[in-house]
N, C-alpha and C positions, 0 to 999 in steps of 0.2 A: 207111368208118371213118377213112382218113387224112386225108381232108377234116376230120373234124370237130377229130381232133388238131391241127390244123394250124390252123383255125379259134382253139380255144381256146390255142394255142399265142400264137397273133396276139392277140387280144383280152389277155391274160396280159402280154405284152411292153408291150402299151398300158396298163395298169391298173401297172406297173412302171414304165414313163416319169413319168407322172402324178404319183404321189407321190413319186418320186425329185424330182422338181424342184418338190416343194412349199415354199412359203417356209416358216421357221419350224418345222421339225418337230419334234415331241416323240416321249418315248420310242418311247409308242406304236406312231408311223410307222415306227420303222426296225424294230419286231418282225412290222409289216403287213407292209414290204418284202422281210424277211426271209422272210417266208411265202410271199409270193407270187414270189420265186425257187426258192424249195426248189419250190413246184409246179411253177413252169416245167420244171424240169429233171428232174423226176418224168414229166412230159409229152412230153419232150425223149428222158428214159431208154426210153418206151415206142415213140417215133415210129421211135428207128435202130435199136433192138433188133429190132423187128418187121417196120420194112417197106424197110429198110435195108442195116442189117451187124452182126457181131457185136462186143460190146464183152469185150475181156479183162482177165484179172488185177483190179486195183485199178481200172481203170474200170467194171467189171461189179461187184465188190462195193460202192463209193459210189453208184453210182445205184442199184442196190437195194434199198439201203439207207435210202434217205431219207425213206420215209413215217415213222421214226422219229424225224425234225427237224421232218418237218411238225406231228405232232399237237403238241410238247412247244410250239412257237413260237406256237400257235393258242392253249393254253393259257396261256400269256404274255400275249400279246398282250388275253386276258378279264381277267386276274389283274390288269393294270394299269388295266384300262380299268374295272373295278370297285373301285378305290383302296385297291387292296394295295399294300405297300409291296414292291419286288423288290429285291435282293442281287445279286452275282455268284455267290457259295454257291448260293441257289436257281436263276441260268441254268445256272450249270455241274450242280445236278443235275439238272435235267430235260435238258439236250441231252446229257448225258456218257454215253446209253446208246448212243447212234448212235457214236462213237467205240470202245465198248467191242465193241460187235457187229462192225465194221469189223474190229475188232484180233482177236479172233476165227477170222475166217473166215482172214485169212493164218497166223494158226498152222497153222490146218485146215491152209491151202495148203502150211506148213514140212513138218509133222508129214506128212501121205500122200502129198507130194509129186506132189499135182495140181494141176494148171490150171483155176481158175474161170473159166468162159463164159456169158455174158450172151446170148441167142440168144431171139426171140421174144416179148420180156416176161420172160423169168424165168432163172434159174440151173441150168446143167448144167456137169457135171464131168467131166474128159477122162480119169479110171482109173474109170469105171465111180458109181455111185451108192451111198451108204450109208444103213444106215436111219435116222440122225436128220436125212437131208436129205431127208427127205420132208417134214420139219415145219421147214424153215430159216425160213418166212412165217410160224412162228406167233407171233413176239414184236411183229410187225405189228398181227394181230387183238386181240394183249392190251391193245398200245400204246392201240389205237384205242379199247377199250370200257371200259379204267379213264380215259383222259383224258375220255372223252364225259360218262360218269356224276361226275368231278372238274369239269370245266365247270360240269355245269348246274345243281352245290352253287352253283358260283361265284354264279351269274346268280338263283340263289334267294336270296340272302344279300343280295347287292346291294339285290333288290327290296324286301326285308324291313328293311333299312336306310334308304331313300330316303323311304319314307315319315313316317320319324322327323325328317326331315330338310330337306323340301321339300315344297314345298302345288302341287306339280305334278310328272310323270313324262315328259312330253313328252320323247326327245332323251335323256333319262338314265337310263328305266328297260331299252335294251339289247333291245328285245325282238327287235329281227332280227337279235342273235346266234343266237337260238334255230333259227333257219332252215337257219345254216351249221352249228352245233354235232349239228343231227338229220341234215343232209346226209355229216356226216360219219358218222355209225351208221350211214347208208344205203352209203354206200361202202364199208366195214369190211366191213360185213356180205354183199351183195352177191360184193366180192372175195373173202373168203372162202369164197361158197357156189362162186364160178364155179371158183375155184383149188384148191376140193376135190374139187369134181364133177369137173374136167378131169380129175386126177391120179386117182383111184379108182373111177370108174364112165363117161370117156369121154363126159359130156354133150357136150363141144363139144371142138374140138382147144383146145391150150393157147392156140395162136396168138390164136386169137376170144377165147376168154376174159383175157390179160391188154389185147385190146384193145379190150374193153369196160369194163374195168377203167381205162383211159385215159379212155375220154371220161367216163366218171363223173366221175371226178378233174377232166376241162376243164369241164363242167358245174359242177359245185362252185367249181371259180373264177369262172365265170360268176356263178352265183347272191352268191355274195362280192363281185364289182362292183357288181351290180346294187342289192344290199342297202346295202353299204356304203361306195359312195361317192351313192349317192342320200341316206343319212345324214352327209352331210359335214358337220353341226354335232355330231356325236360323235366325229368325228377331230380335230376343232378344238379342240373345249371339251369332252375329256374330263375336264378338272380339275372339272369340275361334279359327279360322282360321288364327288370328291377335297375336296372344299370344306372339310367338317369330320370331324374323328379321331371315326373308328367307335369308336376305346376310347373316347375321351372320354363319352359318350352310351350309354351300356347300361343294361338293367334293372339288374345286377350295383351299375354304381356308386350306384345311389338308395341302397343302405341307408346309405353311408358320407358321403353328400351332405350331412346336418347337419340337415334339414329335420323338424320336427315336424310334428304336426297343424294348428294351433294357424296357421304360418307357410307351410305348403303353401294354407292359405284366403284367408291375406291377400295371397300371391303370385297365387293364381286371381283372388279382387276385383280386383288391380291390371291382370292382365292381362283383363280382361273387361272394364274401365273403357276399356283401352286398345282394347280390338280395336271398340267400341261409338260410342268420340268420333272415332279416329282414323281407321277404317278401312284397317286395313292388306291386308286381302284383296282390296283392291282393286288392288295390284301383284302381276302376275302373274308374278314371279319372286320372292316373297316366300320365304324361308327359314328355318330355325330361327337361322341367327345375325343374321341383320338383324331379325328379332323382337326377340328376346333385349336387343340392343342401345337400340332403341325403348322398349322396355320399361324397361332399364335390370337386369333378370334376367341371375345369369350362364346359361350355356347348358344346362349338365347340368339347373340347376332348374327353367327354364322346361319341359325335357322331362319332368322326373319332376311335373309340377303338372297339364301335359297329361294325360301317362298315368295317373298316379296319382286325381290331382280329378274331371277332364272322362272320363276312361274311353275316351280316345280316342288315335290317332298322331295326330303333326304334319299330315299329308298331310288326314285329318278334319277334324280341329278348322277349320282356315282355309276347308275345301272347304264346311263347313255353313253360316258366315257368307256364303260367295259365293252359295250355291241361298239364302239366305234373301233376300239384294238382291236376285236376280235376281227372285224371286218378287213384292217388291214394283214392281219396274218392271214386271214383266210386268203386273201390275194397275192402273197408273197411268197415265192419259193423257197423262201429261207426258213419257212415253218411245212415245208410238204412233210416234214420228217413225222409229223404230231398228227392225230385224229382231231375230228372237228371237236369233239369231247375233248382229249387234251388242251384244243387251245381254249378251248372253257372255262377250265381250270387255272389256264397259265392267265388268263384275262380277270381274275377275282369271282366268276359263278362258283357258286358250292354244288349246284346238279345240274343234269344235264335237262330234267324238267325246267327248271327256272330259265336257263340259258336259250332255249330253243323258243316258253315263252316268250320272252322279252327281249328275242332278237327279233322274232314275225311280228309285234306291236311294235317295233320302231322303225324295220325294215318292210315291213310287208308278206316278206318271204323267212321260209327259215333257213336256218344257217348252213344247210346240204343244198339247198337251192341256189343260193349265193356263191358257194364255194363255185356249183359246176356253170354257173353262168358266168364268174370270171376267170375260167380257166380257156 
């Protein structure tokens, strides 16, 4: 087991070098970094505790303490990267609980005039035990299962916006947050079962148990490198989720928007003239403001002509025009020269996932199947 801490210990320090010496870093990076210390030292706390020495006083209560820096900074770190706006008012309340639980425990320590001891993973007290220290870990598990269920609002929101937004999700729809965001329920929950069982029915010594508790946690930062620096165009260009003001664009603002009947038709003709001569879905990073622009539409309208006229999001409307080219290259001898992937590409998809999706949602069939049926 101290292999493995030691392992993810290591790997951790490397994933912490890495970004620390990234050029240019934005917010973002330094709420990454900040995370991926607080686990080091989570990992750190579990390694001397257990197979080491004892930590006391106020080094025993800060390292204990810190799964409550971890979650709040994890959800930071989504909050910005799905283009919320952040404050220091909202850092200072989500990290202000780890201070307050700290300040806490040294009352405890004034007031009974005992000695907090870090010993094994967990906390023991040198005048004996009392009964709300049997439950000192529970603002842990709560920590963990209101930020999990607060995340995965985040990443749902996100997704529900992006499509209003942009005619492609590649790199900005976030989906391997979802990996660390359940990794961490898995670890909550987990610790929780191991550090209730140990304390009330003796499944395992505590020892094992908060040392299993560790490598979950090194694992979890493993799966966080793995994911998210294999995503290194979302640490770079998170501003892409950032591009245009969510208020700006809501169903809310249509009613106030000025548009009638009458001129939500003649904006649809225009944009349909446009999307018909010009071909704009042919750029694969085509957007609701570089439309809008081309168009000459301001943005709100353009969205409320899509949803309202066409009955469709952003992300639609442009993806039906690209299966409809592709459909006619695929029919055409004049593209036999290109793979059905090439014409993917030459149609505005960015993968060949996306493409094969949201050709068999519109056509039924996917785009190997069309091809040999109209040959």
């Amino acid at each position: 087991m101290e292999s493995i801490l030691n392992a993810g210990l290591g790997i951790g320090i490397l994933m912490f070098l890495l970004m620390f010496f990234k050029q240019s870093k934005k917010l973002e990076d330094y709420f990454f970094l900040c995370w991926i210390a607080v686990t080091l030292f989570q990992i750190t706390f579990a390694l001397i505790t257990i197979y080491h020495f004892e930590l006391k006083g106020v080094w025993a209560i800060l390292g204990f303490g810190l799964p409550l820096l971890g979650t709040p900074l994890l959800f930071l770190y989504i909050r910005i990267l799905t283009g919320h706006s952040i404050s220091w008012k909202i850092i200072f309340g989500h990290l202000g609980v780890y201070p307050i639980y700290i300040l806490l425990f040294f009352v405890f320590q004034k007031v009974y005039a005992t000695e907090i001891i870090a010993s094994n993973g967990f906390l023991n007290f040198s005048n004996g035990s009392y009964i709300w220290t049997n439950y000192y870990a529970v603002p842990m598990a709560i920590s963990g299962l209101v930020y999990f269920v607060w995340n995965l609002v985040l990443l749902r929101k996100h997704r529900e916006k992006i499509v209003d937004l942009f005619s492609f999700n590649e790199l900005i729809n976030l989906k391997w947050l979802d990996y660390i965001v359940y990794s961490y329920l898995i670890l909550f929950a987990l610790a929780s079962f191991l550090i209730f069982g140990s304390i009330h029915f003796q499944l395992l010594p505590m020892k094992s148990a908060f040392a299993l508790v560790g490598i979950l946690l090194s694992l979890m930062l493993l799966a966080f490198g793995f994911y998210g620096f294999r995503q290194t165009a979302i640490f770079s260009n998170a501003e892409m989720s950032k591009t245009l003001s969510p208020s700006g664009i809501s169903k809310a603002s249509y009613a106030k928007s000025g548009l009638d009947e009458e001129r939500i038709k003649d904006f649809a003709k225009t944009l349909s003239n446009h999307m018909e001569t010009e071909s704009p879905y042919l750029n694969e990073d085509l957007n609701l403001k570089v439309l809008s622009s081309e168009c000459g539409l301001q943005q709100t309208h353009l969205s409320q002509v899509i949803n309202q006229h066409f009955k469709m999001n952003f992300y639609d409307f442009v993806n039906r025009y690209r299966v409809e080219e592709a459909k006619k290259r695929l029919c055409s001898s004049d593209f036999g020269h290109l793979s059905v992937l090439g014409i993917a590409y030459d149609c505005g998809f960015k993968s060949k996932s996306s493409f094969n999706r949201y050709f068999k949602k519109y056509t039924g069939v996917s785009p190997s199947e069309f091809k040999k049926a109209s040959i």
